[in-house]
N, CA, C and O atoms as CSV, one atom per row, in Angstrom:
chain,resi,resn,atom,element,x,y,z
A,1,UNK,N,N,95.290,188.427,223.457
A,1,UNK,CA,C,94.435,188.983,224.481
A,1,UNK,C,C,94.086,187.887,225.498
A,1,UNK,O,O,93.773,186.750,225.145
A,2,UNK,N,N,94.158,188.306,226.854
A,2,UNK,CA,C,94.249,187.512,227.877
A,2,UNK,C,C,92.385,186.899,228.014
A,2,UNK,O,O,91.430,187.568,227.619
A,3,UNK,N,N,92.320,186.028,228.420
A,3,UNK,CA,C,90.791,185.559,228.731
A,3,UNK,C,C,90.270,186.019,230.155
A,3,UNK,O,O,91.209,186.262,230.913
A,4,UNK,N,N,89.168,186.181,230.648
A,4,UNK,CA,C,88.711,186.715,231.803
A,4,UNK,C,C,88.324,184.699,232.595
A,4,UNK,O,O,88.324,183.497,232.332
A,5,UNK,N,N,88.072,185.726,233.626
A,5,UNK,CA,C,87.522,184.400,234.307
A,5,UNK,C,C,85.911,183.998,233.628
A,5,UNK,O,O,85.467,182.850,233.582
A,6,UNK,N,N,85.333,184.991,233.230
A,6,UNK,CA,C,83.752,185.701,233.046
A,6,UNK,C,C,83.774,184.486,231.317
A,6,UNK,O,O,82.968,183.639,230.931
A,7,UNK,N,N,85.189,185.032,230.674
A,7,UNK,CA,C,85.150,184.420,229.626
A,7,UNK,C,C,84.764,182.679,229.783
A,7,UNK,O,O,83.623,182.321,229.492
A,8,UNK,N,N,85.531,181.914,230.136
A,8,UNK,CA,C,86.013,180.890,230.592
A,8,UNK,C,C,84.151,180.632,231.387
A,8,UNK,O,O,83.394,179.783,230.915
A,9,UNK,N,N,83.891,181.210,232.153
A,9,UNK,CA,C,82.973,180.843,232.914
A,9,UNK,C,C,81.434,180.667,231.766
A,9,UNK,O,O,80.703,179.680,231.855
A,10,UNK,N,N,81.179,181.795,230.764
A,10,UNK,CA,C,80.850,181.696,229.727
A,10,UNK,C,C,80.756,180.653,229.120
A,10,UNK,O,O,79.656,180.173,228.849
A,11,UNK,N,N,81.975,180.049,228.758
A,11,UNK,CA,C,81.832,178.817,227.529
A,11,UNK,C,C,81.805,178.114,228.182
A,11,UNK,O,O,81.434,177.162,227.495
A,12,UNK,N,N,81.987,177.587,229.625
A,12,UNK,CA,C,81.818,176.747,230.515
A,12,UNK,C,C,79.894,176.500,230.358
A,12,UNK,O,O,79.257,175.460,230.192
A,13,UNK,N,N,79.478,177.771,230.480
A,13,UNK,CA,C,77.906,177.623,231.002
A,13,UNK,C,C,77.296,177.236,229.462
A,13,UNK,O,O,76.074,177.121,229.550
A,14,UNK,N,N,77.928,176.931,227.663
A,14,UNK,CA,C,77.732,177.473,226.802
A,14,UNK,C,C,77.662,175.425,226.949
A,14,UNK,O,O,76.728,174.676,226.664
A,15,UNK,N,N,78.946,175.117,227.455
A,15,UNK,CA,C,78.985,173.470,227.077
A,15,UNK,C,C,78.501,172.611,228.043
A,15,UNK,O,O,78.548,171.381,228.043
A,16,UNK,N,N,77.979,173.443,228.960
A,16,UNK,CA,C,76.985,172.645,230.164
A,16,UNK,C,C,75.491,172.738,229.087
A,16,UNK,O,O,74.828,171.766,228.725
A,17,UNK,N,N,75.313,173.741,228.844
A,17,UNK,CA,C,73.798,173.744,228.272
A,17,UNK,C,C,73.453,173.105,226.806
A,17,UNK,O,O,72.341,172.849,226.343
A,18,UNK,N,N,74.864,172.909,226.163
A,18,UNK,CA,C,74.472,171.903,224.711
A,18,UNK,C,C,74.797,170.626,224.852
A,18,UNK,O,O,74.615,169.803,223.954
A,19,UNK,N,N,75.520,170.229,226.470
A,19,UNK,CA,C,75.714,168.849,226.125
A,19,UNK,C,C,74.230,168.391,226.913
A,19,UNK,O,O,73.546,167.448,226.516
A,20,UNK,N,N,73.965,169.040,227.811
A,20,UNK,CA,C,72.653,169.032,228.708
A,20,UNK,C,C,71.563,168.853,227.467
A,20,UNK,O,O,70.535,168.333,227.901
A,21,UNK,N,N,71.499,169.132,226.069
A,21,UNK,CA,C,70.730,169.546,224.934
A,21,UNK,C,C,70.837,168.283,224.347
A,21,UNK,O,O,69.824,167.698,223.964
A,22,UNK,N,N,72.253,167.666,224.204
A,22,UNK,CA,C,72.419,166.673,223.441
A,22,UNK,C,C,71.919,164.951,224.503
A,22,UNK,O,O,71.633,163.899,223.931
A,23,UNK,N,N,71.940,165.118,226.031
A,23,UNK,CA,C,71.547,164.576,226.752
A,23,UNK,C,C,70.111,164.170,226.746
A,23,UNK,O,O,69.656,163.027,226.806
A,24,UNK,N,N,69.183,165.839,226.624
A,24,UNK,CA,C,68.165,165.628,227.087
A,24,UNK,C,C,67.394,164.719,225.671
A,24,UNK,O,O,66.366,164.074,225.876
A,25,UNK,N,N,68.128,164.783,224.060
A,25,UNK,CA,C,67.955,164.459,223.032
A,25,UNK,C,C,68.117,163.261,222.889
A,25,UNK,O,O,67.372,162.581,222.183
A,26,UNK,N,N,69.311,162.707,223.659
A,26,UNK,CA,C,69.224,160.913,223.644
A,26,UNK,C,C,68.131,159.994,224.517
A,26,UNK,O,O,67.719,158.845,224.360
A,27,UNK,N,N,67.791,161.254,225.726
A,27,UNK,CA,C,67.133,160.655,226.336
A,27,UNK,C,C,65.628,160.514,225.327
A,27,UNK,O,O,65.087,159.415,225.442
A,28,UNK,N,N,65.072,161.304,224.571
A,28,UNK,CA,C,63.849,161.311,223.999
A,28,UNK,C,C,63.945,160.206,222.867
A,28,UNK,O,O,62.945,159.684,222.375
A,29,UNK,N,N,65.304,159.885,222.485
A,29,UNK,CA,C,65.402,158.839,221.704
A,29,UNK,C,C,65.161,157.639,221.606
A,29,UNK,O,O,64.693,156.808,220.827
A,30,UNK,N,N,65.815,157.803,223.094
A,30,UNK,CA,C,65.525,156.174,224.232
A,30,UNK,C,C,64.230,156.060,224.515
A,30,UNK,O,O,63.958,154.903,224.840
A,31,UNK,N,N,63.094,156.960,224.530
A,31,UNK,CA,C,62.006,156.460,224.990
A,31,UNK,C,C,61.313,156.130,223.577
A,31,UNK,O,O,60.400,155.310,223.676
A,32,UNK,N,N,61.577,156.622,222.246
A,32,UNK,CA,C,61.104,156.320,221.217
A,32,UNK,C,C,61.509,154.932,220.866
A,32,UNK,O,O,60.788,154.146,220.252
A,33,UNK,N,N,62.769,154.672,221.319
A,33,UNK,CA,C,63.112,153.377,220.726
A,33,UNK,C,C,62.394,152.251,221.815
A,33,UNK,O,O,61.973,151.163,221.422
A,34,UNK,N,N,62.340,152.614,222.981
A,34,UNK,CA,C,61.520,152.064,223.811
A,34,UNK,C,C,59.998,151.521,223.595
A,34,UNK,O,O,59.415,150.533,224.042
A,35,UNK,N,N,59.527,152.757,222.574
A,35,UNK,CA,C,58.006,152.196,222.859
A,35,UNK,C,C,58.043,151.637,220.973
A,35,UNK,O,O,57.164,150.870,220.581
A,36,UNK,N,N,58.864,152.014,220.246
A,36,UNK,CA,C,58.836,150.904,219.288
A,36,UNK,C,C,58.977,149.557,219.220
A,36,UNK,O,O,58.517,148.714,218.450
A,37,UNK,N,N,59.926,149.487,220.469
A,37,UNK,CA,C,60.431,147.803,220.852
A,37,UNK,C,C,59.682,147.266,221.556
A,37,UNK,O,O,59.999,146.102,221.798
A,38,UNK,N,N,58.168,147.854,222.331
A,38,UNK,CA,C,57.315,147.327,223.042
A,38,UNK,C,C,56.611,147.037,222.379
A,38,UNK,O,O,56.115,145.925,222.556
A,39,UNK,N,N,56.085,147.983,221.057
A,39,UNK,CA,C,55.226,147.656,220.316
A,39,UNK,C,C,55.330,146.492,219.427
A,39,UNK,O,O,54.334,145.827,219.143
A,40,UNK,N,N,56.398,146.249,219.019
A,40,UNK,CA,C,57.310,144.996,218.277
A,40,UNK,C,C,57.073,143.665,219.126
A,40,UNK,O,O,56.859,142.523,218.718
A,41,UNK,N,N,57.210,144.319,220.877
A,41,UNK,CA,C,57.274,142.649,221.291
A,41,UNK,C,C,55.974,142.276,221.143
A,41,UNK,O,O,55.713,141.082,221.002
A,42,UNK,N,N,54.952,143.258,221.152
A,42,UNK,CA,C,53.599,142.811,221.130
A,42,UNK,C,C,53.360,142.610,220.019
A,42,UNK,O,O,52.231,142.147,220.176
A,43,UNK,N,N,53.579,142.575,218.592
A,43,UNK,CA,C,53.470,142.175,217.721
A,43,UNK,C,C,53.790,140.601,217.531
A,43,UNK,O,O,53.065,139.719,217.071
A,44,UNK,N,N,55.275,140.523,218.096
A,44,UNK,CA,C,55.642,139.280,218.495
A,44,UNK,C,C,55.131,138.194,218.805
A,44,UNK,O,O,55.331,137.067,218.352
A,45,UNK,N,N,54.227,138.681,219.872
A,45,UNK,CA,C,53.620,137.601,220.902
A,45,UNK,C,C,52.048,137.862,220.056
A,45,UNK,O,O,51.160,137.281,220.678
A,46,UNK,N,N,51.737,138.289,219.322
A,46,UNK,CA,C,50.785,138.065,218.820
A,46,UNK,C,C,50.654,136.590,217.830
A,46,UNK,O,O,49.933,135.593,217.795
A,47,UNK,N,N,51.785,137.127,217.105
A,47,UNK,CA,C,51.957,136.064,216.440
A,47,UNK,C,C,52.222,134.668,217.121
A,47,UNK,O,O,51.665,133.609,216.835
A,48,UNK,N,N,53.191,134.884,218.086
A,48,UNK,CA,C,54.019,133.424,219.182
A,48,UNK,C,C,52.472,132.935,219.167
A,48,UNK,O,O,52.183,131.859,218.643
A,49,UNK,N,N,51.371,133.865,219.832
A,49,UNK,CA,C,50.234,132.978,220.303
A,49,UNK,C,C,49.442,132.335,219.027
A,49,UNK,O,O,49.181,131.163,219.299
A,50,UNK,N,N,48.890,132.753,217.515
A,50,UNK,CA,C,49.001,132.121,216.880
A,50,UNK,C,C,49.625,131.009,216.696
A,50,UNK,O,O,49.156,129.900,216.953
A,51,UNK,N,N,51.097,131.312,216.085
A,51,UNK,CA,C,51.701,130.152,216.018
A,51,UNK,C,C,52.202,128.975,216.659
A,51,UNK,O,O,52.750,127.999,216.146
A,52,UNK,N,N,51.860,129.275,218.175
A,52,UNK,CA,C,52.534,128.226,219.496
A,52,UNK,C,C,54.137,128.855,219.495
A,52,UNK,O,O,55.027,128.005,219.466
A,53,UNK,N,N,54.411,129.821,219.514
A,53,UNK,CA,C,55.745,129.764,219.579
A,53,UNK,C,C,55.955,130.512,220.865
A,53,UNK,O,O,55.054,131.237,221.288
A,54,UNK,N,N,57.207,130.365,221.578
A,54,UNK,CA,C,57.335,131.358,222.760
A,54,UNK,C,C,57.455,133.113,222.544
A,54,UNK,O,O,57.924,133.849,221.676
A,55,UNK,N,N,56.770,133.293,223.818
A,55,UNK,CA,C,56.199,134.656,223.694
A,55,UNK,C,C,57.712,135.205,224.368
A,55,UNK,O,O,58.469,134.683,225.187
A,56,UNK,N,N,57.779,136.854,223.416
A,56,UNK,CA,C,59.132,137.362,223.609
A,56,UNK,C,C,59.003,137.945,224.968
A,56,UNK,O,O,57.899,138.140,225.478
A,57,UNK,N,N,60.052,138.206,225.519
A,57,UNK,CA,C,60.124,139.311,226.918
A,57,UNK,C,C,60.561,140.472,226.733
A,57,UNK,O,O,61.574,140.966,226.239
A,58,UNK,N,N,58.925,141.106,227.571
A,58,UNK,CA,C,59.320,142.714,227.550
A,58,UNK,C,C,60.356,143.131,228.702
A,58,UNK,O,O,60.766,142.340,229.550
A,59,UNK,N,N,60.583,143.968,228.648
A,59,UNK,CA,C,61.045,144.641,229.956
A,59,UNK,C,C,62.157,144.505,229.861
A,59,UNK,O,O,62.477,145.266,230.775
A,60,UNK,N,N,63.164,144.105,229.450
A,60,UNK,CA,C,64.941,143.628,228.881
A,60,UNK,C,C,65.208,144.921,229.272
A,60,UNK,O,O,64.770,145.584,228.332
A,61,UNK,N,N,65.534,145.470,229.858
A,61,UNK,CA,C,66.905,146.301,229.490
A,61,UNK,C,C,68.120,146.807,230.447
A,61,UNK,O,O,68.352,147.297,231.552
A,62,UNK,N,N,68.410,146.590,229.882
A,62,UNK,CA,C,70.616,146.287,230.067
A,62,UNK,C,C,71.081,148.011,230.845
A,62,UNK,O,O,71.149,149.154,230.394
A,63,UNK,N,N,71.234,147.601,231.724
A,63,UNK,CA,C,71.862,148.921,232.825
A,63,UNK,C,C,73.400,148.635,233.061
A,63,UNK,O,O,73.753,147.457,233.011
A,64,UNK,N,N,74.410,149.680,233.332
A,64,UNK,CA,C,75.661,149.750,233.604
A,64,UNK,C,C,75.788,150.679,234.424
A,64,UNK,O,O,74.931,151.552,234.566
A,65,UNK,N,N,76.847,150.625,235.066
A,65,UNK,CA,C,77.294,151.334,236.248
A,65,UNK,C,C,79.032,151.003,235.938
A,65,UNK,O,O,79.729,150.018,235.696
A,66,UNK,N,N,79.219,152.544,236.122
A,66,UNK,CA,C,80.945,152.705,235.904
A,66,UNK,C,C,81.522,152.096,237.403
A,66,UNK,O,O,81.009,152.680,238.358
A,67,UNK,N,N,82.416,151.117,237.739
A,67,UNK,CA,C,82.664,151.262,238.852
A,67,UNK,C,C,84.558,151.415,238.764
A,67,UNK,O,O,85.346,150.999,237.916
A,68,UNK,N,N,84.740,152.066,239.835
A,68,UNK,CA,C,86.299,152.480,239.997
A,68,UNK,C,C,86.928,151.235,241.022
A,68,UNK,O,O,86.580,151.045,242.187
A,69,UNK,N,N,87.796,150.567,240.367
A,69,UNK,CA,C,88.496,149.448,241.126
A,69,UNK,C,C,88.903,149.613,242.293
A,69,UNK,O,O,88.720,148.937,243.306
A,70,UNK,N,N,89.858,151.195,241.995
A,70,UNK,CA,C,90.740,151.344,243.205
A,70,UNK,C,C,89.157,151.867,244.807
A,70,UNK,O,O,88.981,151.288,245.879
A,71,UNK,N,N,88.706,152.584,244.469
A,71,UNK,CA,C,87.552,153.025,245.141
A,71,UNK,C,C,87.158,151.595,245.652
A,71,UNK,O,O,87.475,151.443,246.832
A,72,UNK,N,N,86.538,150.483,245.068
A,72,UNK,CA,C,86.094,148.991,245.294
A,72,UNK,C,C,87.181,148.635,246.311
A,72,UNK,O,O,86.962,148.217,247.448
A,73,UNK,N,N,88.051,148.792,245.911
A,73,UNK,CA,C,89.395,147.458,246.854
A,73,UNK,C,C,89.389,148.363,248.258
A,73,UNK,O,O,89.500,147.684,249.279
A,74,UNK,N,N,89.278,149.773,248.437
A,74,UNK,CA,C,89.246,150.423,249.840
A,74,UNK,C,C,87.998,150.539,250.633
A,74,UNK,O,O,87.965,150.653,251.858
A,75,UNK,N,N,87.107,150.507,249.943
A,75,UNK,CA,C,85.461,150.383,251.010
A,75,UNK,C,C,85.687,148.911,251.078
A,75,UNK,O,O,85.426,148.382,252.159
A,76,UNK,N,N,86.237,147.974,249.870
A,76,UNK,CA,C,85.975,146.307,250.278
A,76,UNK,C,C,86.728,145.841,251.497
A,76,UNK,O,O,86.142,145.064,252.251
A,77,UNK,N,N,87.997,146.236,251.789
A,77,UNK,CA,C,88.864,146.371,252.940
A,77,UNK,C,C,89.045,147.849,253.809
A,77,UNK,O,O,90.099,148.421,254.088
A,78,UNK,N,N,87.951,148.164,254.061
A,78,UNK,CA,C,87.911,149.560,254.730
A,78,UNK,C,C,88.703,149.066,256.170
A,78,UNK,O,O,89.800,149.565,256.418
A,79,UNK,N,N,88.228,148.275,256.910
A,79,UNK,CA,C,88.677,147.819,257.929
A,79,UNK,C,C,90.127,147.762,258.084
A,79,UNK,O,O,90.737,148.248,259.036
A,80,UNK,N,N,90.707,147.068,256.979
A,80,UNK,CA,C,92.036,146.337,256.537
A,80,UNK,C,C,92.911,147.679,256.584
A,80,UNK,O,O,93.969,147.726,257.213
A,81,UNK,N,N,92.392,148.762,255.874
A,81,UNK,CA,C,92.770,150.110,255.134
A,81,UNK,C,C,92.917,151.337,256.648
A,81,UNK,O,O,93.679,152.303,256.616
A,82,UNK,N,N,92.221,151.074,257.584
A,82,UNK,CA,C,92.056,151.916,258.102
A,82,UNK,C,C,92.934,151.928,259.367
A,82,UNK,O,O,93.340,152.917,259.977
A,83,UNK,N,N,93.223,150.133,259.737
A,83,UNK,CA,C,94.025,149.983,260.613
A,83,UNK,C,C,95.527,149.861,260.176
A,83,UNK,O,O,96.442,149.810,260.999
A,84,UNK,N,N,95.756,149.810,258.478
A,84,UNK,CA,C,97.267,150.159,258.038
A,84,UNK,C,C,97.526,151.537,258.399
A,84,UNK,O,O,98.681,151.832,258.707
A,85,UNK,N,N,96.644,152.406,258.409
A,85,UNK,CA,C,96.658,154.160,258.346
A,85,UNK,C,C,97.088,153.946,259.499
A,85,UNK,O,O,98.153,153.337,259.597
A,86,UNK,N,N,96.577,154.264,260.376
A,86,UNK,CA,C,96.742,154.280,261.841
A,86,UNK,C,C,98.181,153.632,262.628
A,86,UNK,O,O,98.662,153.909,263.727
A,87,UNK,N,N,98.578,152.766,261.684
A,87,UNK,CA,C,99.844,152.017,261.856
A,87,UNK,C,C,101.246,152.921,261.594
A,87,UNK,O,O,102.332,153.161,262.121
A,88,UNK,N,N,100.284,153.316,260.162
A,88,UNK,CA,C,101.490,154.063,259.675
A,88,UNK,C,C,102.126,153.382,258.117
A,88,UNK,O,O,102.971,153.840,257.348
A,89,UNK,N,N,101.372,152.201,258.066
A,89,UNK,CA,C,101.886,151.412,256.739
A,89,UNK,C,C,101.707,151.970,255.694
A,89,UNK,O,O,101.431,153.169,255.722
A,90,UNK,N,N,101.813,151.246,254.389
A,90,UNK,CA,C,101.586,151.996,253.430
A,90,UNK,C,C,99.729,151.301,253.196
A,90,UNK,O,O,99.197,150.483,253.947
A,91,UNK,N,N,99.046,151.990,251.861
A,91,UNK,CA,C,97.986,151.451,251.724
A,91,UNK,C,C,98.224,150.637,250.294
A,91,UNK,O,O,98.843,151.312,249.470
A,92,UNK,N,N,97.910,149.540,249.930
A,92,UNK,CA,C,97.951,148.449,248.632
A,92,UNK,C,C,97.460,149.719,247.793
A,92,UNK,O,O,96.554,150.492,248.103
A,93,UNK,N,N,98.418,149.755,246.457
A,93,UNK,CA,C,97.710,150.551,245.110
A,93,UNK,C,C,97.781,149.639,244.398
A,93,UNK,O,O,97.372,149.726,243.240
């Protein structure tokens, strides 16, 4: 039996809304692990100040960004890129 578009559009809207589920679930994770690790550094530095030892740093956290090479090398030489077009050359892949 053939599938509809309706079908397809269905499980489409079925795996937008559980990965959106499993998203919104890491995100609540991240803030739990967040305020455990704040609470930790302050534990930390409780002690550091007792003991003279250096006090830990809050606020750490590590961000990424996907970046696409080929995308990078044509805005980085947009100029370069735009007057090969116009030439007629080829563009560097």
């Amino acid at each position: 039996m053939a599938r509809t578009i309706q079908d397809w559009m269905h499980e489409g809207d079925e795996l937008y809304d559980s990965t959106m589920r499993d998203c919104e679930d890491l995100e609540s994770q991240i803030r739990e692990l967040e305020q455990r690790l704040a609470d930790k550094h302050n534990e930390v530095n409780r002690l550091a100040q007792i003991l003279g030892k250096p006090l830990a740093h809050n606020g750490r956290r590590v961000t990424a960004q996907i970046v696409d090479d080929t995308v990078a090398q044509v805005t980085a030489n947009s100029q370069v890129s735009i007057a090969r077009a116009l030439s007629g050359r080829a563009l560097p892949r």
